[in-house]
C-alpha positions in Angstrom: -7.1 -153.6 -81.0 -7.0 -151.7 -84.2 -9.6 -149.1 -82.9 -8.9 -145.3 -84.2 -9.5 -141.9 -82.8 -11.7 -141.7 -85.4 -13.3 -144.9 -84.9 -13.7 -144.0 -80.8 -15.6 -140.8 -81.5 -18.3 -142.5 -84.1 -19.0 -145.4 -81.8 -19.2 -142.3 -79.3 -22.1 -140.2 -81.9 -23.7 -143.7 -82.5 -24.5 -144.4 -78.6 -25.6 -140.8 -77.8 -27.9 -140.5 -81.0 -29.3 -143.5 -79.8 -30.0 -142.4 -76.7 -31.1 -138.8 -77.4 -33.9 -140.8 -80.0 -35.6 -142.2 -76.7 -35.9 -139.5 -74.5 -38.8 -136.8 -74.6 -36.7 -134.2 -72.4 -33.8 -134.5 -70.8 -31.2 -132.6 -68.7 -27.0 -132.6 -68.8 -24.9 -131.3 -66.3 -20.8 -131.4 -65.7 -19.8 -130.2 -62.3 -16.8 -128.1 -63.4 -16.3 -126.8 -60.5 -15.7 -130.3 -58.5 -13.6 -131.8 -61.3 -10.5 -133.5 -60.5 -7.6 -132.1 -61.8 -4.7 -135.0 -62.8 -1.9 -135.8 -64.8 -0.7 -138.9 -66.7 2.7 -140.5 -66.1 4.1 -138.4 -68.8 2.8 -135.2 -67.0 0.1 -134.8 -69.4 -3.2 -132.9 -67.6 -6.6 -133.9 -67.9 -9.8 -133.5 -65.3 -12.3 -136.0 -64.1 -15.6 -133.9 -64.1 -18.8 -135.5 -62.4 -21.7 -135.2 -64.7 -25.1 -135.6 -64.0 -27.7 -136.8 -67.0 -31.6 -136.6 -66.1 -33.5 -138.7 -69.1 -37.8 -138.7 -69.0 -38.6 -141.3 -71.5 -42.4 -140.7 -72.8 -44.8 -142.0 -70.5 -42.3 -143.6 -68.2 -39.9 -142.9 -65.7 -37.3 -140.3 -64.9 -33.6 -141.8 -65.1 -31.0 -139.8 -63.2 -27.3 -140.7 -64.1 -23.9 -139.5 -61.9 -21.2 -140.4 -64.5 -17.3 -139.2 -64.8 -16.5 -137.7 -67.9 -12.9 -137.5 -68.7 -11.9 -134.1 -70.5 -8.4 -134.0 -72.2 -6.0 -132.3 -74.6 -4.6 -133.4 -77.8 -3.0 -131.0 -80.1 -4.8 -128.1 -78.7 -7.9 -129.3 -78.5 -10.0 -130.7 -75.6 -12.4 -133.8 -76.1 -14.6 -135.1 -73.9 -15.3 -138.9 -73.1 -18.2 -140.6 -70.7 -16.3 -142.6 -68.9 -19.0 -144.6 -66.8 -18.5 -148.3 -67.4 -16.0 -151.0 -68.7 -17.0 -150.9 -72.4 -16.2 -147.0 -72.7 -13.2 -147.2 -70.9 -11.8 -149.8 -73.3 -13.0 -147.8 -76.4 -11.0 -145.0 -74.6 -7.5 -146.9 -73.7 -7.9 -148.9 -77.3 -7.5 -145.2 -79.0 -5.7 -143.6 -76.1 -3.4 -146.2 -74.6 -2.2 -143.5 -72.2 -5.4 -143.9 -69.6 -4.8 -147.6 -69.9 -5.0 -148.8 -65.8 -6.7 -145.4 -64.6 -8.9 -145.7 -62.1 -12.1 -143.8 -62.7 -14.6 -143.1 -59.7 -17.5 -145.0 -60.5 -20.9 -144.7 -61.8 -24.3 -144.9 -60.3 -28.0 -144.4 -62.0 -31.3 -143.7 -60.1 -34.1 -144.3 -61.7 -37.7 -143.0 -60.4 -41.3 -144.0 -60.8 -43.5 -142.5 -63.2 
């Protein structure tokens, strides 16, 4: 695998600068109050916390996301990972082998007309 923490968290800037550069306005929410609280096998916590992401591209529809982010800590600090399909979850368990075989709820995207 070979993939760092470091590594992990650019690929992570990379896709959300991308994003962000194709949206007029958008909207981000996490749901703290409905996150799941859970532990590794090692007894380690960390939370599931729904997040919503409403994108309006310029002249073109509104795109309405329900993704989990996983929040967790590592030598005192918490990070924060989108967790919403296959590719991020193996960026995540390639640099954090711990959540390897988590189950994640899953993702779902509405998307509305213009």
């Amino acid at each position: 695998n070979g993939l760092t923490v470091a590594d992990l968290r650019a690929a992570m800037v990379r896709q959300i600068a991308a994003i962000a550069r194709e949206m007029a306005d958008d909207d981000f929410a996490m749901d703290t109050a409905a996150a799941e609280h859970r532990e590794l096998e090692d007894g380690s916590p960390y939370l599931v916390i729904p997040t919503t992401t409403v994108m309006r591209s310029v002249g073109s529809r509104t795109t309405t996301s329900y993704t989990p982010t996983l929040a967790f800590m590592e030598e005192g600090a918490w990070y924060f990972v989108r967790v919403a399909d296959e590719t991020q979850i193996k960026l995540l368990t390639a640099a954090y082998p711990q959540f390897t075989g988590v189950a994640f709820p899953e993702a779902r995207t509405e998307i509305e007309p213009p």
